[in-house]
PASEBA-1860 file (N, C-alpha, C; in nm, 3 decimals):
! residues 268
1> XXXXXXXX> 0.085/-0.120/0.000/0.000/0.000/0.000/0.088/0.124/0.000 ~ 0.069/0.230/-0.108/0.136/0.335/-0.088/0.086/0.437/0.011 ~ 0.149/0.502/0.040/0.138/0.624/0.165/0.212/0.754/0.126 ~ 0.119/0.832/0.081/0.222/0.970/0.054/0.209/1.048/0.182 ~ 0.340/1.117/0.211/0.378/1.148/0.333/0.423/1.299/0.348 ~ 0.402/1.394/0.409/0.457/1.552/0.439/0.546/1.510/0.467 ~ 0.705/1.577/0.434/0.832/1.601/0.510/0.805/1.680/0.609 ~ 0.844/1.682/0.708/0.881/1.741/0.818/1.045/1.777/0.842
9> XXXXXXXX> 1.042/1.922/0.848/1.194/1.964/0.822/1.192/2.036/0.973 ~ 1.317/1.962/1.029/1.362/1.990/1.101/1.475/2.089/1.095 ~ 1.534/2.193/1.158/1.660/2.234/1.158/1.758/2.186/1.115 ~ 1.763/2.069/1.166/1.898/1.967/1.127/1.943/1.920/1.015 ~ 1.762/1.922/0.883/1.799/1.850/0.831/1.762/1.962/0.720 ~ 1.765/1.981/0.641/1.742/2.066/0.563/1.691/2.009/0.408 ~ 1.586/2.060/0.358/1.529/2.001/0.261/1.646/2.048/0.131 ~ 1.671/2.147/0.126/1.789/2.183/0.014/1.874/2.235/0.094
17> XXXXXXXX> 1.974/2.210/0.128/2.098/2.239/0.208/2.197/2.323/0.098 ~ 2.245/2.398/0.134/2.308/2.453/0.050/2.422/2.580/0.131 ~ 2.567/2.572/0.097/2.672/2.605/0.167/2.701/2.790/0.166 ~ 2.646/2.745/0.064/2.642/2.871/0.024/2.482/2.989/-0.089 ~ 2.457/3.078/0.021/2.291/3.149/-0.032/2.308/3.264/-0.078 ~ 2.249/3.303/-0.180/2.267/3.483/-0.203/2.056/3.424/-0.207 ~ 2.048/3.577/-0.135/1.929/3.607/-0.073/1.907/3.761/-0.104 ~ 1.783/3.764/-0.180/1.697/3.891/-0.230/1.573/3.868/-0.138
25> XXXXXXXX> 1.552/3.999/-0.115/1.425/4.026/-0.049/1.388/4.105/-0.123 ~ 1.265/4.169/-0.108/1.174/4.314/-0.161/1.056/4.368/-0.058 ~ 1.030/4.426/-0.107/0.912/4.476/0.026/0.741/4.360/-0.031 ~ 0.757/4.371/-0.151/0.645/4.350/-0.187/0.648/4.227/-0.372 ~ 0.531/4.210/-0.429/0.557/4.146/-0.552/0.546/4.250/-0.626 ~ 0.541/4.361/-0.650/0.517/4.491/-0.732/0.633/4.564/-0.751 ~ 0.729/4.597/-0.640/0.852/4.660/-0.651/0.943/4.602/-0.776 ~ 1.038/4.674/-0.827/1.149/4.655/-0.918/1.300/4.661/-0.823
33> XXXXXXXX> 1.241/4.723/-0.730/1.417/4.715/-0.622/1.391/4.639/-0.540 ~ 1.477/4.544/-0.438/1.544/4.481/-0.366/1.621/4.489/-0.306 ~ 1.714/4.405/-0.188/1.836/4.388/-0.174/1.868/4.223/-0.146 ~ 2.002/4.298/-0.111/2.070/4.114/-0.186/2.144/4.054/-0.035 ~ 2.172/3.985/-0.010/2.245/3.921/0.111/2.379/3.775/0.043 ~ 2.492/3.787/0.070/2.475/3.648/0.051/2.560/3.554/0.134 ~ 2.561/3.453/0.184/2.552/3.377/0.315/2.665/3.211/0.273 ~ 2.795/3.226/0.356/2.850/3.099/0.337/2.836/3.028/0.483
41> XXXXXXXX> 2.756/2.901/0.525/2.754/2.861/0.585/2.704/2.912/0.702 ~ 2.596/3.041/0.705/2.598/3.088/0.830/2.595/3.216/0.781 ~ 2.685/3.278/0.806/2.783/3.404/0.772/2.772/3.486/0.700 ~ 2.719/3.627/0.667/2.737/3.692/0.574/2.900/3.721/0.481 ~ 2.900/3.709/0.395/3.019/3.739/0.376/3.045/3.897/0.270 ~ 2.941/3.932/0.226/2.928/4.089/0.186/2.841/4.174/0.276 ~ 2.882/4.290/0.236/2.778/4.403/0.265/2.699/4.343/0.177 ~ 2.554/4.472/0.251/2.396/4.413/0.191/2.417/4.527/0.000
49> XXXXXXXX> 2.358/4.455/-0.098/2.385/4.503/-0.171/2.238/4.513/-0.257 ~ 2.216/4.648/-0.277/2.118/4.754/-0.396/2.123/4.651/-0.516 ~ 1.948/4.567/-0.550/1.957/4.540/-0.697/1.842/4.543/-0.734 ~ 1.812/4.531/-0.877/1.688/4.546/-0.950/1.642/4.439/-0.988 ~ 1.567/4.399/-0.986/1.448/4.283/-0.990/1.385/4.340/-1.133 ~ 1.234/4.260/-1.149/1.156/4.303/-1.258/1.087/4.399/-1.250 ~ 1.073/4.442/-1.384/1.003/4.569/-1.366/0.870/4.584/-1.306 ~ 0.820/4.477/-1.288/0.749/4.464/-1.281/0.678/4.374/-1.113
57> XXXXXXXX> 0.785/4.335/-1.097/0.848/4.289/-0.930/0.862/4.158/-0.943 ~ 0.842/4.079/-0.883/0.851/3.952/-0.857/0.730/3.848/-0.870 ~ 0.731/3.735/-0.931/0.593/3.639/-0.936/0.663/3.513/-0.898 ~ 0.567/3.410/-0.853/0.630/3.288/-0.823/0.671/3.196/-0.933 ~ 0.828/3.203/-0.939/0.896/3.047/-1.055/0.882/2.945/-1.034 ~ 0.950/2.835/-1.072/0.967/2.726/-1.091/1.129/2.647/-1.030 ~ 1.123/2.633/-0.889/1.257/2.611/-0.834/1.255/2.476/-0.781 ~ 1.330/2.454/-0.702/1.373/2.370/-0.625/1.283/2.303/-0.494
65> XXXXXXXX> 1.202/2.409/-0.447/1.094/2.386/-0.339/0.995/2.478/-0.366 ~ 0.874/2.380/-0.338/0.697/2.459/-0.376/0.709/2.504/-0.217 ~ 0.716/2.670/-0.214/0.694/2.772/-0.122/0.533/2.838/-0.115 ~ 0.487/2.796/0.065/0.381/2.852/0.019/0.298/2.961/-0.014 ~ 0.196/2.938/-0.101/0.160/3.086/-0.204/-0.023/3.092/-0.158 ~ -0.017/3.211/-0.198/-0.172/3.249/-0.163/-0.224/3.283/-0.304 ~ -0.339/3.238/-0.365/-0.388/3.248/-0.498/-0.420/3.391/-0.576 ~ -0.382/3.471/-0.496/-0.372/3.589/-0.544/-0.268/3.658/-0.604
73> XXXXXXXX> -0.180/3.572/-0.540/0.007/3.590/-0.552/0.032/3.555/-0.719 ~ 0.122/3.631/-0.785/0.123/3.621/-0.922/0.238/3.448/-0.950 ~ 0.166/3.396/-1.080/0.316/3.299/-1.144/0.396/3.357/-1.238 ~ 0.521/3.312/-1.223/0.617/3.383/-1.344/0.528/3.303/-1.467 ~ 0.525/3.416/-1.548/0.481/3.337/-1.702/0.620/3.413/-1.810 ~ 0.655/3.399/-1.911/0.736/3.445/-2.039/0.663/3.592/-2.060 ~ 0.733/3.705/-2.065/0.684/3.838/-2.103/0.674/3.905/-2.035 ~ 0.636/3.868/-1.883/0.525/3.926/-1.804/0.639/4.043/-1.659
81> XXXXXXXX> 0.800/4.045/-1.762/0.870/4.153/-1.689/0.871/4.148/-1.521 ~ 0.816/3.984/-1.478/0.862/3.980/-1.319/0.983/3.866/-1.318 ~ 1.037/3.930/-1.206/1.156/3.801/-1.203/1.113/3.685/-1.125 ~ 1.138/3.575/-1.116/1.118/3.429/-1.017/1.189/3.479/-0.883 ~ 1.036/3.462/-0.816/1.054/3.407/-0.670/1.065/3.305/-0.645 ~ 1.137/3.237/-0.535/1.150/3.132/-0.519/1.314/3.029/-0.459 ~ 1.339/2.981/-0.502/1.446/2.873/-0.479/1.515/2.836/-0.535 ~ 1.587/2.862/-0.631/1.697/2.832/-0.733/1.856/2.808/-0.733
89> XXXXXXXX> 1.884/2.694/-0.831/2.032/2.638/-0.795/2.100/2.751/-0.912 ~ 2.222/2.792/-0.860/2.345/2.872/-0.942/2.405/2.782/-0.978 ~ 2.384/2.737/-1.139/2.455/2.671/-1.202/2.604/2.683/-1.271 ~ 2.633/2.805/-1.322/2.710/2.844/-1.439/2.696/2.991/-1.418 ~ 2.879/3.043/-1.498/2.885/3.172/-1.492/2.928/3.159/-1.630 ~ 2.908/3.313/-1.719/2.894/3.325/-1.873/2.982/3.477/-1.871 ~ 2.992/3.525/-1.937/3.073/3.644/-1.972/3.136/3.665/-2.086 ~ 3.181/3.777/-2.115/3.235/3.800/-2.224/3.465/3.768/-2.258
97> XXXXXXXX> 3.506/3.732/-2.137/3.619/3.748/-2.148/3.669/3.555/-2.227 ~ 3.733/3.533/-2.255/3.796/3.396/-2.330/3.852/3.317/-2.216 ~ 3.923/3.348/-2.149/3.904/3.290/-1.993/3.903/3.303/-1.877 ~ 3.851/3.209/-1.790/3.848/3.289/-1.667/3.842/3.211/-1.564 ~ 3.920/3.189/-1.487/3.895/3.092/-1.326/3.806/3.119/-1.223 ~ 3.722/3.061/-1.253/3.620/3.047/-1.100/3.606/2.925/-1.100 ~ 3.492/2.901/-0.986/3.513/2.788/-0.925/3.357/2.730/-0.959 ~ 3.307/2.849/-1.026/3.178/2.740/-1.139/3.163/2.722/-1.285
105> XXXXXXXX> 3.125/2.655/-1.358/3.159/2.623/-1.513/3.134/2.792/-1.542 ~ 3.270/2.814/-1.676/3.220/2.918/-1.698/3.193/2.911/-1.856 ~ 3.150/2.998/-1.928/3.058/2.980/-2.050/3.069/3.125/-2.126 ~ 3.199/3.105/-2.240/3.212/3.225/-2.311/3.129/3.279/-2.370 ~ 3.047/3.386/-2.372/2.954/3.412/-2.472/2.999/3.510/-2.590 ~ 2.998/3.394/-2.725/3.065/3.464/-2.841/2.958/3.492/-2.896 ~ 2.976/3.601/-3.027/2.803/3.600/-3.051/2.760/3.544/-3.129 ~ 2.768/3.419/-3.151/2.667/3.336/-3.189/2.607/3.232/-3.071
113> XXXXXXXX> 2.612/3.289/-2.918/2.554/3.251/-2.805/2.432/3.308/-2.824 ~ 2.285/3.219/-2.774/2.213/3.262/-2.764/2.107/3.186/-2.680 ~ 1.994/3.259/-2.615/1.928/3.194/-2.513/1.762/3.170/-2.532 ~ 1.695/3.054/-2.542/1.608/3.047/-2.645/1.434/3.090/-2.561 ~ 1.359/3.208/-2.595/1.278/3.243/-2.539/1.142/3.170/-2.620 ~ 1.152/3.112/-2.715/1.021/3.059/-2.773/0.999/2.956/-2.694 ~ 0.887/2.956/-2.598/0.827/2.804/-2.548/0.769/2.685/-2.641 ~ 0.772/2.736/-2.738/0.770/2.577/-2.865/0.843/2.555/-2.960
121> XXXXXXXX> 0.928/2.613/-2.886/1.143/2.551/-2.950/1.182/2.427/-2.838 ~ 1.232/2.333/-2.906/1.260/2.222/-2.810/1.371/2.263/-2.753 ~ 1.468/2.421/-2.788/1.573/2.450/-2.740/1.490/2.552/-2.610 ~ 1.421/2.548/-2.573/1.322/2.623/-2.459/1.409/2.618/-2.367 ~ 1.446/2.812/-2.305/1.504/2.813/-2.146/1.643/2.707/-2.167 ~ 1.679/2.731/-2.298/1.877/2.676/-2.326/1.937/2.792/-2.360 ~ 2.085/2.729/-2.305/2.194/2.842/-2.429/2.234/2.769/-2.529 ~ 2.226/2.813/-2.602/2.263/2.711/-2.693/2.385/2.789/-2.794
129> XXXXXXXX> 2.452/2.720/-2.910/2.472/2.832/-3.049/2.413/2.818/-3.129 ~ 2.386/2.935/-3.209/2.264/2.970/-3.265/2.274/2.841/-3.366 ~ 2.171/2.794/-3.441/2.165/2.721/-3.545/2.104/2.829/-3.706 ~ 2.043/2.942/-3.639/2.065/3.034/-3.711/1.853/3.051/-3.786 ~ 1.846/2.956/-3.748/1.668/2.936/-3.757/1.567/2.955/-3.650 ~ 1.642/3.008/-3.508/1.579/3.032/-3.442/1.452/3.153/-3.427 ~ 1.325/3.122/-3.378/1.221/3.215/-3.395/1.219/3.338/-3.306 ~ 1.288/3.313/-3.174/1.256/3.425/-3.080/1.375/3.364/-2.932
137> XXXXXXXX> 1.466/3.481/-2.945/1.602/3.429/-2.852/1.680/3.591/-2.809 ~ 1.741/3.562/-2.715/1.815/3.667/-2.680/2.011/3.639/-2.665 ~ 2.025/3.735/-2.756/2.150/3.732/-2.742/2.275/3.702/-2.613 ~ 2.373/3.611/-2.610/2.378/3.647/-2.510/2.585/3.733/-2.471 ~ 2.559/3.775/-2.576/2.660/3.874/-2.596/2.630/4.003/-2.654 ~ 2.583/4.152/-2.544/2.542/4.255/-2.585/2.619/4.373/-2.577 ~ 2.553/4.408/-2.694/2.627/4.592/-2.693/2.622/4.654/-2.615 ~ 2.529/4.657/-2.478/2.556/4.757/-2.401/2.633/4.683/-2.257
145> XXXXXXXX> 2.654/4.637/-2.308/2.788/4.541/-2.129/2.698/4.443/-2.056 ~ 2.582/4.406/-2.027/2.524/4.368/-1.944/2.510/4.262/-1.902 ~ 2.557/4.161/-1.981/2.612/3.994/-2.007/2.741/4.057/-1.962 ~ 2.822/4.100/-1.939/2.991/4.107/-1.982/2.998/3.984/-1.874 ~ 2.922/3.930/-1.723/2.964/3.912/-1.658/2.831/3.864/-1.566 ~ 2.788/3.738/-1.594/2.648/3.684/-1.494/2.639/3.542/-1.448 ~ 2.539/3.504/-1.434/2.530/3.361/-1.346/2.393/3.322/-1.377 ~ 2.413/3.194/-1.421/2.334/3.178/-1.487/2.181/3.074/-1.345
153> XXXXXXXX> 2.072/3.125/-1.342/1.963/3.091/-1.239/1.891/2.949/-1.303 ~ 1.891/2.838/-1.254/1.785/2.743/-1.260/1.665/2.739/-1.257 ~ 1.597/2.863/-1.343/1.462/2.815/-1.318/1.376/2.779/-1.435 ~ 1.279/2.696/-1.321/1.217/2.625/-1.487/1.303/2.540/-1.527 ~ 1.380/2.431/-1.465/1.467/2.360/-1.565/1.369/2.286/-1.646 ~ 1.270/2.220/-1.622/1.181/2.135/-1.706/1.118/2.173/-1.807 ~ 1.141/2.321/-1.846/1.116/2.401/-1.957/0.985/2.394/-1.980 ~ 0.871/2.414/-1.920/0.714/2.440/-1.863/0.703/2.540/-1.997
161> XXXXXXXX> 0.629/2.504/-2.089/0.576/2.618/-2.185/0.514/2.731/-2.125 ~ 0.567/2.880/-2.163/0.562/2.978/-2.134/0.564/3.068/-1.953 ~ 0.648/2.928/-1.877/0.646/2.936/-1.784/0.779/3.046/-1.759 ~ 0.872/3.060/-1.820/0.930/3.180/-1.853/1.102/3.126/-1.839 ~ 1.214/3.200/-1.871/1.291/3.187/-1.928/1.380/3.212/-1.967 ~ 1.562/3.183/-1.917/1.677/3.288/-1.977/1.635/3.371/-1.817 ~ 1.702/3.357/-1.733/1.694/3.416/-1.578/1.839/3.380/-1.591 ~ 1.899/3.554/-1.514/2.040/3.544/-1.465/2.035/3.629/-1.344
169> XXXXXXXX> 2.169/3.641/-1.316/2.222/3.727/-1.220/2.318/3.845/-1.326 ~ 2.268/3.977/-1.354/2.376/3.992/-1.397/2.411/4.129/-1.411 ~ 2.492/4.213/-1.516/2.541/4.368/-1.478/2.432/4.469/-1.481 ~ 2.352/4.560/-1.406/2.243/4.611/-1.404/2.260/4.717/-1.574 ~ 2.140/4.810/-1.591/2.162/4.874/-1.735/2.154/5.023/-1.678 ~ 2.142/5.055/-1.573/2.131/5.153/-1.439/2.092/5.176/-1.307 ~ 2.126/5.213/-1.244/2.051/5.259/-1.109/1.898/5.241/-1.148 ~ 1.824/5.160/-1.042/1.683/5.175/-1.032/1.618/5.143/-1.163
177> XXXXXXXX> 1.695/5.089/-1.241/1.625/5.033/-1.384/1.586/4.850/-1.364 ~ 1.484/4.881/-1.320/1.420/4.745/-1.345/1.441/4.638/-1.456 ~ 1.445/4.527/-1.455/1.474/4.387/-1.562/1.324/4.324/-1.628 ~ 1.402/4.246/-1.734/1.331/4.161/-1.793/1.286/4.070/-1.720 ~ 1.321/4.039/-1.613/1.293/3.955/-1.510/1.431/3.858/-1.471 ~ 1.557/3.941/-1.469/1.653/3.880/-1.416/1.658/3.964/-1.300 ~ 1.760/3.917/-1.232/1.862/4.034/-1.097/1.966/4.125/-1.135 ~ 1.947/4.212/-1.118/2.072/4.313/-1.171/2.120/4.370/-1.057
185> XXXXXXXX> 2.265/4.422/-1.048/2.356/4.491/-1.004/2.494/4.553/-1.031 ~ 2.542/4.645/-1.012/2.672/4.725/-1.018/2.765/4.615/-1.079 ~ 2.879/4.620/-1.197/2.965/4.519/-1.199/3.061/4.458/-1.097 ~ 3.081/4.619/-1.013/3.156/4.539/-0.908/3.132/4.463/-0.812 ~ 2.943/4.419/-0.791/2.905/4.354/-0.697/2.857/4.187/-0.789 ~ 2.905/4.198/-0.942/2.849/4.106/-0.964/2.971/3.976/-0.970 ~ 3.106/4.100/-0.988/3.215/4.043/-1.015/3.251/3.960/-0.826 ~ 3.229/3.998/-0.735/3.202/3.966/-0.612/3.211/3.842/-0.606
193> XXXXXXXX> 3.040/3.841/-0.641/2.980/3.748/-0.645/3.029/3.616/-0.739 ~ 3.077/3.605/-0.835/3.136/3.513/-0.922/3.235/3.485/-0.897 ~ 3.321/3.594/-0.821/3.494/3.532/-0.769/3.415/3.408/-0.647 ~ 3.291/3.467/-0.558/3.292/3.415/-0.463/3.215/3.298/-0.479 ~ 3.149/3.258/-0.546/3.083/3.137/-0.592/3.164/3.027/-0.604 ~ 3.087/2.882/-0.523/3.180/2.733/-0.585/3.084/2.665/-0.598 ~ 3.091/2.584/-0.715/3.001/2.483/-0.751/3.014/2.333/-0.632 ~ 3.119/2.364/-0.573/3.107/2.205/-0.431/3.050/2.291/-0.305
201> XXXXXXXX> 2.986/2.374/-0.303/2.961/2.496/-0.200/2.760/2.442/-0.231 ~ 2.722/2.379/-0.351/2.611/2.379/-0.399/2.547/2.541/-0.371 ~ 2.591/2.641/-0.426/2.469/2.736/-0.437/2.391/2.765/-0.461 ~ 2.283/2.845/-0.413/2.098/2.903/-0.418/2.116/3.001/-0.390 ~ 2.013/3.063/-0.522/1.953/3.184/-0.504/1.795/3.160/-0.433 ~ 1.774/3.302/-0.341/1.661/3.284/-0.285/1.591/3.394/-0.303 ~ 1.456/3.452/-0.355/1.445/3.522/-0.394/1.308/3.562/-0.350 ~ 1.264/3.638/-0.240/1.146/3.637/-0.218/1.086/3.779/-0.183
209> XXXXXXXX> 0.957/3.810/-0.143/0.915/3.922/-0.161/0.905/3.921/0.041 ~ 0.937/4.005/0.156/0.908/3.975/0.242/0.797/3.881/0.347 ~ 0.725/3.889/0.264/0.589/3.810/0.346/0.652/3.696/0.327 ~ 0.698/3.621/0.259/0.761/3.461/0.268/0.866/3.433/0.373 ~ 0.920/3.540/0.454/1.020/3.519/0.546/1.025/3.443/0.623 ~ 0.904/3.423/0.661/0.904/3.287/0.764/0.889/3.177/0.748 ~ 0.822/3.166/0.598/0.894/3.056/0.541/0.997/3.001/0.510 ~ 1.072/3.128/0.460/1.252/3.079/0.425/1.309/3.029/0.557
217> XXXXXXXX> 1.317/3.122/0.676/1.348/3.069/0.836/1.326/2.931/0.873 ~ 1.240/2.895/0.798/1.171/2.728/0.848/1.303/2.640/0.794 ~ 1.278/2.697/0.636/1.367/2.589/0.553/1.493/2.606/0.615 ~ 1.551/2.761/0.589/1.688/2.749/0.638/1.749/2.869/0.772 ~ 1.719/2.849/0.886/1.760/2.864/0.971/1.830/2.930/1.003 ~ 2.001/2.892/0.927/2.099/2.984/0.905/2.107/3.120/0.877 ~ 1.969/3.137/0.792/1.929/3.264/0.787/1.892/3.366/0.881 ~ 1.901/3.389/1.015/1.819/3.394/1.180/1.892/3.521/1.183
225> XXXXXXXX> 1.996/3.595/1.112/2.082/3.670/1.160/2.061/3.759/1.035 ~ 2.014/3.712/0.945/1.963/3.860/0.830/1.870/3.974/0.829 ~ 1.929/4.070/0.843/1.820/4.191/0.878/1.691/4.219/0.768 ~ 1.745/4.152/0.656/1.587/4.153/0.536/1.511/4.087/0.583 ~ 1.511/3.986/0.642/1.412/3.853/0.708/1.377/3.907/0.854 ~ 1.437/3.967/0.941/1.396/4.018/1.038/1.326/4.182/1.035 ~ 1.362/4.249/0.890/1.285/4.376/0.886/1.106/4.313/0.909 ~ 1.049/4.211/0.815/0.925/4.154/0.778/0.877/4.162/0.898
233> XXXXXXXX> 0.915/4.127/1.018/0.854/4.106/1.185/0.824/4.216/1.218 ~ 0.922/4.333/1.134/0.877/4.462/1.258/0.828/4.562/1.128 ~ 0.768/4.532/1.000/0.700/4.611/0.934/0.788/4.726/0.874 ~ 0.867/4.717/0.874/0.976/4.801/0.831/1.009/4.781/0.632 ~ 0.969/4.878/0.593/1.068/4.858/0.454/1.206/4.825/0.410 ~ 1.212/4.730/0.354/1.335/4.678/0.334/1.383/4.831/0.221 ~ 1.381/4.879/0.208/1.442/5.015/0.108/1.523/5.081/0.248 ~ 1.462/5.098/0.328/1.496/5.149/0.485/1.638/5.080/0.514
241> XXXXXXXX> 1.736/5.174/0.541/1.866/5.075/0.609/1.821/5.035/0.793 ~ 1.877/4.909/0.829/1.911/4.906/0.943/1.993/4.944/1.037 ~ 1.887/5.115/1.057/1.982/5.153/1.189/1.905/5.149/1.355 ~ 1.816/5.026/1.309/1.771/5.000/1.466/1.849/4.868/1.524 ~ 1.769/4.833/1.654/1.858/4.715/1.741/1.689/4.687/1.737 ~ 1.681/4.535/1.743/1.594/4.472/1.795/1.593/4.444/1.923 ~ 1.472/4.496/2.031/1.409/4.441/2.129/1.474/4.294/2.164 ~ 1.481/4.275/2.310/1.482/4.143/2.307/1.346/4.007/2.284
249> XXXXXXXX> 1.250/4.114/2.295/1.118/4.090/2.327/1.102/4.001/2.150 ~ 1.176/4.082/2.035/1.142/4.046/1.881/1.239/3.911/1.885 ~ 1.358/3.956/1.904/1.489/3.889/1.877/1.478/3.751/1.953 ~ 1.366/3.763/2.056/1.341/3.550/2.142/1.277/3.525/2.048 ~ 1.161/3.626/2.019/1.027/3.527/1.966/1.066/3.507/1.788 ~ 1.197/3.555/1.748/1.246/3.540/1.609/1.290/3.384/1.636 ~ 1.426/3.424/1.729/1.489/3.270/1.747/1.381/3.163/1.742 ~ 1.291/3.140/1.855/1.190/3.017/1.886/1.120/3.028/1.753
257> XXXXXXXX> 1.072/3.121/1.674/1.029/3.103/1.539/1.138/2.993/1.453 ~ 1.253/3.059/1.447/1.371/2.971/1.347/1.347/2.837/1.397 ~ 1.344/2.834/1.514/1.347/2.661/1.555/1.248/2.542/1.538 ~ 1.147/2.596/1.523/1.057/2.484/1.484/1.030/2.409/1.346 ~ 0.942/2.400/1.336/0.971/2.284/1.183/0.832/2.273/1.104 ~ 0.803/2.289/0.988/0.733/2.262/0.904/0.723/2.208/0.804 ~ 0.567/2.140/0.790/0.554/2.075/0.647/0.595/2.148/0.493 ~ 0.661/2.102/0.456/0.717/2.117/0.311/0.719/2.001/0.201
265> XXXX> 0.651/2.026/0.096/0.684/1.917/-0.050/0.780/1.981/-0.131 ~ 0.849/1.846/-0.196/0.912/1.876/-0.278/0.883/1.867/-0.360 ~ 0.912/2.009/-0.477/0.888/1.943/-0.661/0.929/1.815/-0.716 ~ 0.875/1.814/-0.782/0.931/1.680/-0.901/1.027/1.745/-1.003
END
């Protein structure tokens, strides 16, 4: 007799474990700005860093763990200028230079690189090189710098028709200029980020709009010490820097929050 069963995630055990997190928050699913965190084992290891999301803000992707959503809450679809919320593995870094040492595959983009946005191309949500018949793709070597230097996001690997597509991390096109529905930032925070990345580190991006905070806390714990996840408790805009101290009164009932455990499924 089969028995399908809730995981129960404990602290200890972690449904996606991962050594290493870069963590976006936003205030809301509507905003185009954010900020970024990102976390080895615990630890912050940057300052908090200014980035742009979609123009359109954030909708729920296609990751690694079904986070829970309220039916009002938008899905990423193809077009629709929000970036994926959610849970995603950092696979690959791409750029424009011929070589380069990091410590995740990296992926020259010459220009006949390209990244395939038609959801009824069997090359759907690939990089591929061009074959030169493609219907609808984005370059992924551009004139204005913005590839020079990104990381490439897992979402949607199962390539879900029009579930959306071609998600990076990568050089913003300005201050406060919202995306196609990638992450953008400064080159020097992206270059950071790619020296600091290892593929035996298993990295995730986490990408959520504040109200999910206590969800992320459940999954990963480690997180207990980020001021984006602890702004959400005290109603505070994450645009707002942290120049308060938390109460001890917030800072118990945060901890005993981190510690307990909830039901979670995993995708297929």
């Amino acid at each position: 007799m089969i028995k399908s069963f809730l995981i129960l995630i404990n602290i200890s055990i972690l449904l996606f474990s991962s050594e290493q997190i870069i963590l976006v928050v936003s205030d809301d699913f509507n905003t185009s700005k954010a900020k970024m965190q990102c976390y080895e084992d615990g630890k912050e290891v940057f300052k908090a860093i200014d980035v742009n999301i979609g123009k359109n803000g954030f909708a729920w992707g296609l990751g690694e763990v079904n986070l829970p959503k309220k039916s009002s809450e938008p899905l990423k679809y193809e077009g629709d200028n929000k970036a994926p919320a959610g849970v995603f593995k950092l696979t690959s870094l791409f750029g424009y230079s011929h070589e380069e040492h990091y410590k995740l595959p990296y992926l020259f983009a010459s220009e006949k690189l390209i990244c395939v946005d038609d959801s009824d191309s069997e090359f759907y949500n690939q990089i591929i090189i061009s074959h030169g018949d493609e219907k609808s793709f984005e370059f992924m070597r551009r004139k204005d710098n913005q590839y020079k230097l990104g990381v490439v996001v897992q979402h949607n690997k199962n390539a879900i028709k029009k579930r959306g597509s071609c998600i990076f991390l990568h050089i913003q096109k300005g201050k406060d200029k919202g995306t196609a529905g990638c992450t953008s930032m400064r080159e020097e925070d992206i270059r950071k980020i790619a020296n600091w990345l290892d593929e035996k580190k298993n990295p995730i991006l986490i990408q959520i709009p504040k109200s999910s905070s206590k969800d992320i806390l459940k999954l990963y714990p480690e997180l207990k010490g980020s001021y984006l996840l602890i702004l959400s408790f005290a109603s505070i805009p994450i645009s707002d820097k942290p120049v308060f101290k938390l109460s001890a009164t917030i800072s118990n009932s945060f901890k005993s929050f981190a510690s307990s455990s909830l039901p979670i499924i995993l995708t297929s």
